[in-house]
Each structure stands twice: as structure tokens, then as C-alpha cells.
N, C-alpha and C positions, 0 to 999 in steps of 0.2 A: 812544735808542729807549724807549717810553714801555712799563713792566713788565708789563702785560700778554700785549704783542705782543710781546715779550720772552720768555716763558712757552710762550707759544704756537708759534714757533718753534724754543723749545729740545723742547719736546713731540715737535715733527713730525722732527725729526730725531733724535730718541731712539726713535721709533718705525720711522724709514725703516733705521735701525741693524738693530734687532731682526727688520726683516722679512729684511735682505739678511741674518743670521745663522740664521736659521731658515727661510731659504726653502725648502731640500732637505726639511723636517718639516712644511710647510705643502703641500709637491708630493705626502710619500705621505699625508697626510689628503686631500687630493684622490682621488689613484687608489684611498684606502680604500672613501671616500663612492660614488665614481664605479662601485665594484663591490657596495656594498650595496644600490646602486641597480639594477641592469643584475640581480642575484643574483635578489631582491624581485621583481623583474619573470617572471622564469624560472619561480620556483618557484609564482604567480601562472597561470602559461599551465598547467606543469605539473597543477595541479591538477583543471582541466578536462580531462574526459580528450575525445579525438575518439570517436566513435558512429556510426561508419556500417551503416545496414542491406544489409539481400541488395539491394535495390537501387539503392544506389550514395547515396542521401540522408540528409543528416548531421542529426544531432541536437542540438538547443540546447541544451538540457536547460530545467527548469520555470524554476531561478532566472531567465535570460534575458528571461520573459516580462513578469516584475511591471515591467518600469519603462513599459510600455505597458497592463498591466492589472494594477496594484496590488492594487485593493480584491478584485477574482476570482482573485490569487493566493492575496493573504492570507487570506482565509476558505478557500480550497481545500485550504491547510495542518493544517485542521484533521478534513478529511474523514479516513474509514477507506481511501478509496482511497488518500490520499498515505502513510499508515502501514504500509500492508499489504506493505511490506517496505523493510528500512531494514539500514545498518550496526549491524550489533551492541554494542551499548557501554550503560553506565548510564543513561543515558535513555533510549536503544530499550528493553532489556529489562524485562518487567514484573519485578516483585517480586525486582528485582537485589540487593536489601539490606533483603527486608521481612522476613525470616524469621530467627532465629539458626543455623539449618543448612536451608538451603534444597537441596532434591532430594529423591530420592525412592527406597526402598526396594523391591529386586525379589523379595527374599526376605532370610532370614536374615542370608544372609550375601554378598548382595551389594545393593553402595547405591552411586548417583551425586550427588553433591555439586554444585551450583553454586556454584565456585571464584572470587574474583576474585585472579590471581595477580599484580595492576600493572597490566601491560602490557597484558591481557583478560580477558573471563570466561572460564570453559571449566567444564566439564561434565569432572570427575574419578571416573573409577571405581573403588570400593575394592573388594575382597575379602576377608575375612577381620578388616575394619579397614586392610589395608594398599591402599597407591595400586598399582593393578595397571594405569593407563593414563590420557591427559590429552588433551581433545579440546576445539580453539578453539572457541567460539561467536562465526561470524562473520558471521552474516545471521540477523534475526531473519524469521518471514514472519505475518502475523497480526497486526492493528491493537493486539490487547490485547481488544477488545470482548469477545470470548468467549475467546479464549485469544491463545497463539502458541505458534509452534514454531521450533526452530533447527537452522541451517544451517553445515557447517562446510568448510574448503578442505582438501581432503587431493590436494597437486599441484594438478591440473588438473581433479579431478572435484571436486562438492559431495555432502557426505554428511547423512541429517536424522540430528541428534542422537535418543538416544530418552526425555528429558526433555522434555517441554513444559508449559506453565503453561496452564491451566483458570481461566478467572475466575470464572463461576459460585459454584466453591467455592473461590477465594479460594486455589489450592494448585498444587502440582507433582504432574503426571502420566507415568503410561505413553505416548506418544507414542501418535496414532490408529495403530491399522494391527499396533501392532509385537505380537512373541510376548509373552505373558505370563512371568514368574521370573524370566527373565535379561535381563540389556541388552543391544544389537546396535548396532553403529555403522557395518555395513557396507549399508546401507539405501540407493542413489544416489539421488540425487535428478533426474528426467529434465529435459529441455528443455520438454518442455510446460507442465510443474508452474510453472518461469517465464515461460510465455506468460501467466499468468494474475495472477501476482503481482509482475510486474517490468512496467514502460513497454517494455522490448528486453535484452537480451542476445547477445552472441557465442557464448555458450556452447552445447557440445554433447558432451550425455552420454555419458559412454564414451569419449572420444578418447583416445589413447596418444599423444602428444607426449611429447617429455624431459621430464625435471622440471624445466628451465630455460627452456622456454617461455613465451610471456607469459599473464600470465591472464587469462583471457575476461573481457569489460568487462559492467558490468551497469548499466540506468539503473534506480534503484531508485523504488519505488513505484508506481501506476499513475497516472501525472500526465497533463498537457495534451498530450503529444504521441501517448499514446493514442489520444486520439479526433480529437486533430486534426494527427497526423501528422506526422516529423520537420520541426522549423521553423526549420533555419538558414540556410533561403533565403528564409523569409520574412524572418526577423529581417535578413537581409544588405538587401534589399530596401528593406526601409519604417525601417534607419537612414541608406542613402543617397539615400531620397526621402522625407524625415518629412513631406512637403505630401499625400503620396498618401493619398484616403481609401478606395478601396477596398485590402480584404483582399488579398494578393497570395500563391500558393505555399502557401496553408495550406490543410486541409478545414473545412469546416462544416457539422457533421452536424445544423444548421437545416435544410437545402436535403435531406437525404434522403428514399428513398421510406420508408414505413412497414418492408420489409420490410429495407430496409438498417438501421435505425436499430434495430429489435430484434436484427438480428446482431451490432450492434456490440457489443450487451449481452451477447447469448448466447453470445458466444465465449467467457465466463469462466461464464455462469449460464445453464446449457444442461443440467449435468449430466458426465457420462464420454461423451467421442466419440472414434472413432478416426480418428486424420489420415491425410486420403492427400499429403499436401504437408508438408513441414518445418515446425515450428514456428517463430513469427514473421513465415511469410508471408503469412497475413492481416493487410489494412491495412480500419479505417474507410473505408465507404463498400465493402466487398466483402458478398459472398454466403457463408454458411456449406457451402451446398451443396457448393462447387466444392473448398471444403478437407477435408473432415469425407463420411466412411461413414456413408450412412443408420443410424440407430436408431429401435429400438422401444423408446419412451420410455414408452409404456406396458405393454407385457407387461414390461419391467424394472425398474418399479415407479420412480415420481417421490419424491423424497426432496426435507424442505426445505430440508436441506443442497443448495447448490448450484445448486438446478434449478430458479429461481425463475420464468427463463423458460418453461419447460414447463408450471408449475403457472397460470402467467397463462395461458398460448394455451388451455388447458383452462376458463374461466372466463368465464360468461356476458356480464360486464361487456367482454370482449377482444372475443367472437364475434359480439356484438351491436352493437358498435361497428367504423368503417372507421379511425378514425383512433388509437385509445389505442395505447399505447408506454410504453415502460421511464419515458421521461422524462416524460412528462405527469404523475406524480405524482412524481419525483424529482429532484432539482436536483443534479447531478452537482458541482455548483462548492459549495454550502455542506456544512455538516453537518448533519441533518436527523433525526438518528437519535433515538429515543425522543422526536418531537414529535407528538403523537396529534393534538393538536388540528390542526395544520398540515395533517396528512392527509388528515385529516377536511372539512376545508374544501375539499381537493379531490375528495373524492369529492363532496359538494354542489354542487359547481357543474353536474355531469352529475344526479345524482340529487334533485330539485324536486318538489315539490310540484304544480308547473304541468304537469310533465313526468309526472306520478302515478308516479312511481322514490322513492320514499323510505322511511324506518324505519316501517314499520307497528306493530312490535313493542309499543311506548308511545307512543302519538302526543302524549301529556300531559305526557311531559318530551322532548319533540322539544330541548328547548335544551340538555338536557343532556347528548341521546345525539346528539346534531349536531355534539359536541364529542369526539367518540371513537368512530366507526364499525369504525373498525378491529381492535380487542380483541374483539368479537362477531363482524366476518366475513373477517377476516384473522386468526386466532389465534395467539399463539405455541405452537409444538408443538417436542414431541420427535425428535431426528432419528435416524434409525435405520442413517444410515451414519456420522456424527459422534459417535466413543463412545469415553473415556476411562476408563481403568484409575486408580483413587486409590487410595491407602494405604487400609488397614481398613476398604476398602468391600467388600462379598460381591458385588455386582453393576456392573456397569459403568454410570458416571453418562452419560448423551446429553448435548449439547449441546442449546438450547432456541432456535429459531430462529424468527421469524416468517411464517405459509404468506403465499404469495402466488398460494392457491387461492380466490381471492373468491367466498361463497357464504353458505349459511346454515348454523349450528353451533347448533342445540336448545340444547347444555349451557351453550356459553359466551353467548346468549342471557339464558338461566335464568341464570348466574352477575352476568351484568352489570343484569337486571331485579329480583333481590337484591339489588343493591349499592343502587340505586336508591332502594330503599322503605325501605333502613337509614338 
């Protein structure tokens, strides 16, 4: 037999040895594999948690959506709606590690520290110097834009911490709302406050279950199924008929009346209303009326915290038009915030020349102020319900929010016809 094939056979049968001697160690590498696999899988399904609402319709959640609308997811990642509450952790929280002692001072002698102890942040209170108490930071609520505030799990309830972050000034605050000198951690946080800030929730404030209860599921942020309503029947739908081109089982708040499509807005930017139904159970495409206690939004006084939609329905450009809405100037899917000119351009396409609606103010730098309507008749102002307590301030700093009372403002006029001629 010629030494190759010679080689080659003593090979195969030196390997047929070793397999019949090691076959029992090649059976549990198998069942090893065969459980990393099946495990992988598990903790994979686990992750997703299921979301069903009050009536009976589950939720996708937003990642689900990008593999049929990528580009509208991925720019939507960047809006202050998908921010506007998120798990708590070093990249939600602002300024988790901007500061060498970050927190904030209630008086002499008591201070709460933003802690990172490993495992989470938390928000530690001292007294006297010593740690008198330790509280998770387990939801932030607030994009960053102007602030946030934090949220923590104590059992079954959520409580607001009374540190929050102020961008503005760049610092750690007195949380809105709370007593001045000393810190309070027993603040609930209600169900409504997440009607506004979460996509759904289970959760409902006050309930006494054991401590071993499950905890209410939260789908964080305000994302796609917001306005277009739990989508895992769409999703079920159009992956076992990807040929289908219409939309199936979802809303499109395209096809609403005028008065649906500013409720869908108003139900977070309305202002303080009182529910007569649970929170939650307004879906897109409903009527505010049927949820929500009349108010007098005006003898209550409109603030531009909040109440963007009130300060619009008050404003000649809404009253004089049949069709303007929330969305005619806002693209709910990109980010859009601090682009003046973008704005701007849509207030132009109503207010022409031809239409005789335009800047009369300076008609000689029409190109200039064609590029910034907004800053003269939507101004940023101070808000007089949004008001933070800061270290070594004597007066309490507002938050500066922009109206969306469209009109005419003499000063900020004068301000912007100065800048002009500089």
C-alpha cells in the first residue's frame, strides 16, 4: 500500500479510537451547547416583557417597528418624546458624573448626594455629615432639555425623589413642588403624572399588594404606539402577510378630524385636568371631553408650562384657520427643537405676501426675519408654574419655555429690530 494512503488510514482510525473514547465528553458538550442555546433563547423572550392594556390589546413596543420603518424610527430616537422617561442609569441621567459632589444642599445641615454605589445611582441623604438614608434612582422623567426628575420603586408605589437637575443652570435642584430646608421622599407619584410621560403603564397609585407582588410594567418613553396605538396585531398581521400594502390594526392619526388630532396632543399639553375615567383610558383618535372635567382655562390662568394647547386655541392664527393643529408645524417623528428657521418656513407658507399675512415690522430685511418668526411672535418666556429652588439663589429660578400664544410682543419686536440694524 502506497504511504500516503497508508497515513491516511492509520489517521482515520486513530481518530475513530479517540472518538469511541471520548464519546460520553463529546454527549455532554452537546447537552452543554444544546442548553446555552434553549437558556439564550429564554432569557431573549424574557426580556420583552408582554403589555396588555385595559382593553385587552398588546403592545409591541417601538423597537419592533424599525424593521418596517427604519429611517422614522431612527430619527424618532432622538426626539424629547422617546427621552421623556427612560430607565435610570448613566446615560439617562444628566450630569451623573459632571460634578465632583453632585446634589444639593437643603440647609446647613442637611445635603443629598447623587450616589453612584455599582449597582445604581441613588440619591443619599446626610445629616449632620452622616448617611441618614439611601434612595434608588430608578426612572428618570424629563428629556434633559430643561431638566429631569427622578423616580424611585419603594414596593409597589413610585416615589419623586426631591433632587432634580435644572439645565438652564447647569446644577442640582430643589425638585418643583417640594417644601423648601428639608428633603421629603414621601411625594407619590400618581398614575396620571405617567399618562403623560410613559407610552402605558399598569401601574396604579396607592395599591396595597404584598411586597411580593409583581411590578407594574411601564413602556417607557412616549413612542409610536402612543399615537398609533398598541401594534402587535399589526405587527402579527403584515409579518404573516408581508405582500399586504395596506396598513392593517394600527391608527393613523393622518385620517383624523381636526378636533381628534389636537386631543391627541392635549391630553399631555392641555394644562391640570381632572379625570372622570382612569388614567390610560384615553386612546388616539378619542375626544378629551368624555375623559377630562370641564375647566376654566382661563380664569386659571394659561401657563407655558404645559398648556401649549390652550395658549394655541387662544391665538388668531388657530381661530382664523379651519384646518391648523398641533402637527402642521411639528413633525412628531424627527427632532426639531431649536430650529427657527425650519419654523419659520412654516409659518410662510400660510403667511405671503400674496395672501397680504406677512412681517410688516421691516419689510427691508423680509429675508432675514423670514428666517426667524418665531423669537418676535412666539417668545420664550418665563413660566410661573415650573420653578426651581438652587443653592445660593435668594429667589427661585423658572424655567424658560417657549409661548405658543402667536401674536404680537412690542418688546421682543424692539429686541429682534435691534439686533437687525447691529
Amino acid at each position: 500500500m502506497p504511504a500516503p494512503l497508508l497515513n491516511q488510514k492509520l489517521s482515520e482510525l486513530l481518530l475513530m479510537k479517540m472518538l469511541r473514547r471520548n464519546r460520553h465528553l463529546l454527549g455532554v458538550l452537546f447537552i452543554l451547547l444544546l442548553f446555552i442555546f434553549v437558556f439564550s433563547r429564554c432569557v431573549d423572550k424574557q426580556e420583552k416583557e408582554i403589555i396588555i392594556n385595559k382593553k385587552g390589546q398588546q403592545f409591541a413596543g417601538a423597537e419592533t417597528c424599525k424593521s418596517c420603518h427604519k429611517d422614522v424610527y431612527k430619527s424618532f430616537l432622538k426626539t424629547a418624546h422617546h427621552f421623556t422617561s427612560q430607565p435610570a442609569n448613566e446615560k439617562t441621567i444628566k450630569e451623573a458624573s459632571g460634578t465632583d459632589k453632585p446634589g444639593y444642599s437643603f440647609n446647613y445641615l442637611s445635603r443629598v448626594n447623587i450616589e453612584n454605589r455599582g449597582d445604581s445611582f441613588y440619591q443619599v441623604e446626610y445629616y449632620k455629615g452622616e448617611e441618614r438614608s439611601i434612595h434608588r434612582m430608578d426612572i428618570t422623567i424629563g428629556s434633559g432639555t430643561r431638566g429631569q426628575s427622578y423616580l424611585s420603586w419603594n414596593e409597589n408605589n413610585l416615589y419623586q425623589l426631591p433632587v432634580s437637575y435644572f439645565a438652564s443652570a447647569h446644577a442640582w435642584a430643589n425638585s418643583p413642588g417640594f417644601p423648601e430646608g428639608n428633603p421629603k421622599f414621601n411625594r407619590v407619584v400618581y398614575t396620571r403624572c405617567l399618562e403623560c410621560h410613559t407610552t402605558y403603564s399598569d401601574y396604579n397609585s396607592g395599591r396595597k399588594e404584598a411586597q411580593a407582588a409583581e411590578k407594574p410594567k411601564i413602556l417607557y418613553g412616549v413612542s409610536c404606539e402612543k399615537c398609533h396605538g398598541p401594534a402587535q396585531k399589526h405587527v402579527d398581521f403584515h409579518t404573516n402577510n408581508p405582500a399586504a400594502k395596506k396598513a392593517e390594526f394600527i391608527i393613523n392619526p393622518a385620517s383624523f378630524t381636526r378636533v381628534q388630532s389636537l386631543d391627541m396632543c392635549a391630553l399631555c399639553h392641555a394644562g391640570k385636568k381632572t379625570l372622570v375615567k382612569p388614567a390610560f383610558s384615553f386612546a388616539a383618535g378619542d375626544t378629551l371631553d368624555h375623559f377630562f372635567a370641564p375647566s376654566d382655562t382661563v380664569a386659571e390662568g394659561i401657563d407655558v408650562h404645559v398648556n401649549q394647547s390652550g395658549l394655541l386655541a387662544r391665538s388668531k392664527c388657530f381661530t382664523n384657520s379651519k384646518t391648523l393643529t398641533c402637527t402642521t408645524c411639528h413633525n412628531t417623528h424627527n427632532q426639531e427643537r431649536g430650529n427657527a428657521a425650519l419654523f419659520s418656513q412654516r409659518c410662510m407658507s400660510c403667511h405671503t405676501q400674496e395672501q397680504c399675512h406677512y412681517c410688516a415690522a421691516n419689510p427691508s430685511s423680509m429675508a432675514v426675519t423670514s428666517r426667524n418668526c418665531i423669537d418676535c411672535h412666539m417668545p420664550v418666556q418665563a413660566s410661573k408654574m415650573l420653578t426651581v429652588e438652587l443653592e445660593k439663589k435668594e429667589k427661585k429660578s423658572p424655567a424658560k419655555i417657549r409661548s405658543h400664544l402667536i401674536g404680537i410682543y412690542p418688546e421682543e419686536t424692539a429686541k429682534m429690530m435691534k439686533y437687525l440694524q447691529n
